[in-house]
N, C-alpha and C positions, 0 to 999 in steps of 0.2 A: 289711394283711398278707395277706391272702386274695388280694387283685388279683393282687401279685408273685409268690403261689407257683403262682398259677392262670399268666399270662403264662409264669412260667419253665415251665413241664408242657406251653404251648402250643408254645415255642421249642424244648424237647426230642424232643416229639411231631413237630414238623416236620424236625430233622432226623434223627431216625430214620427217618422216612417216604422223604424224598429219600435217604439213603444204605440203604435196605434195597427201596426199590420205587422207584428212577428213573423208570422208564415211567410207572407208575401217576400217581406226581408231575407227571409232566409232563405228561398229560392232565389232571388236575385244572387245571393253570396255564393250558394253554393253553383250556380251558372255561370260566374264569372271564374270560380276555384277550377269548375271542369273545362273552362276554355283555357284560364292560363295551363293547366297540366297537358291540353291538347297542343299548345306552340309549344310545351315545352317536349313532349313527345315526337313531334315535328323535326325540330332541331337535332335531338339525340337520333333520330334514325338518320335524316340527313349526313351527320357527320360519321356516324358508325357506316354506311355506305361510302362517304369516300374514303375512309381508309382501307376499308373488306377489300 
């Protein structure tokens, strides 16, 4: 019961966030895209090193 009402508070919370600060929104998304691209850059050199 807890999970669900927490989930729905986070679904709400997001899109009041997008429909009342776009910008802000969208710098949060695009900061999270450049960090998962940075672990995944991470990984790919690590493993292209242990093979080389």
């Amino acid at each position: 019961m807890v999970k669900k009402v927490l989930t729905w508070a986070l679904v709400a919370f997001l899109i009041f966030f997008v429909a009342y600060r776009p910008n802000s929104a969208a710098d949060v998304a695009k900061s999270l895209g450049g960090g998962i691209m940075d672990i995944a850059q991470g990984f790919g050199d690590f493993f292209t090193s242990l093979v080389a």
